[in-house]
C-alpha atoms as one frame of an Amber mdcrd trajectory, in Angstrom:
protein
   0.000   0.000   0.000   0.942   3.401  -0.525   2.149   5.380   2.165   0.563
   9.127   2.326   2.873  11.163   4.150   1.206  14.251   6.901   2.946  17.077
   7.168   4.850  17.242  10.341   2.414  20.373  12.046  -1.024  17.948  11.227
   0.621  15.454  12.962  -0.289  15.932  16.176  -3.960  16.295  15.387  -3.960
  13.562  12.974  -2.977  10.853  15.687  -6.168  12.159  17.608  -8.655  11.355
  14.614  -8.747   7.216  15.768 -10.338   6.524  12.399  -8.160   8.114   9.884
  -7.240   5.501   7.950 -10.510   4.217   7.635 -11.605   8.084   6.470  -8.621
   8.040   3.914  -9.755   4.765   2.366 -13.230   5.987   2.265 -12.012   9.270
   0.798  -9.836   7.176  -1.943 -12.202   4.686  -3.265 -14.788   7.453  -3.785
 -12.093   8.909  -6.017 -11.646   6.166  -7.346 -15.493   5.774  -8.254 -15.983
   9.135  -9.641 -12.724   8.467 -11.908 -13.833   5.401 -13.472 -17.401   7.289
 -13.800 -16.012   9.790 -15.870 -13.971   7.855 -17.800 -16.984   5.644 -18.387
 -18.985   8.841 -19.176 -16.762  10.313 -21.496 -14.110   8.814 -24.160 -10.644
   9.050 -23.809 -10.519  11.787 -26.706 -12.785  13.666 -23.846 -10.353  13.156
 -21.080  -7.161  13.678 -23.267  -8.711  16.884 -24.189  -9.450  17.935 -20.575
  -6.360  17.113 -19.318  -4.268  19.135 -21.959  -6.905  21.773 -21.135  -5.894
  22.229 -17.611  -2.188  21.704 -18.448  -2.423  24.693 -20.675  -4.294  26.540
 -17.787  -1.053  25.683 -15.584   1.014  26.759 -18.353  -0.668  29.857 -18.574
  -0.420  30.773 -14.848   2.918  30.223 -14.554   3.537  32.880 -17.386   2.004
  35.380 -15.251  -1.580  35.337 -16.241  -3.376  37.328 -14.068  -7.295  36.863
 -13.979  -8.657  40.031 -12.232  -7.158  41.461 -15.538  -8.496  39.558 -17.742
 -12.010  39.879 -16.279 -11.724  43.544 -16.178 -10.540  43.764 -19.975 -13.396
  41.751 -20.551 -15.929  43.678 -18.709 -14.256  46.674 -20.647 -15.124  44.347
 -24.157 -18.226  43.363 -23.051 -19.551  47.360 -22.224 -17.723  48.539 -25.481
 -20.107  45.795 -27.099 -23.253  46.331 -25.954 -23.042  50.181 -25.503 -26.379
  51.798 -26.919
């Protein structure tokens, strides 16, 4: 099994939750679940296409994308557009 390390400062209160791993289980095979449900919903184009969306979204971040910009330049589109 896969160990899932806590960060040293949860510690503490981690040891006092007495059913933790039980919760983490829980918590991982309802991930698992909704996984295989999407990939059962959608094809694998679907997913491929998802996941190369959000990899450009990280991309994009980490070039300094700022999106209370790019909401108000929009906003300022959006008015420009639909001015009477």
């Amino acid at each position: 099994m896969t160990s899932i390390p806590i960060p040293e400062e949860l510690q503490p209160a981690a040891n006092e939750i007495a059913d933790l791993p039980e919760r983490v289980t829980r918590f991982i095979k309802a991930e698992i679940s909704r996984r295989n449900l999407q990939k059962n919903r959608y094809g694998s184009d679907i997913l491929r296409l998802v996941d190369k969306a959000f990899a450009e979204a990280e991309n994009i971040k980490s070039a300094g994308f700022d999106l209370a910009e790019a909401r108000a330049e929009m906003a300022r589109l959006h008015s420009n557009i639909t001015k009477p």
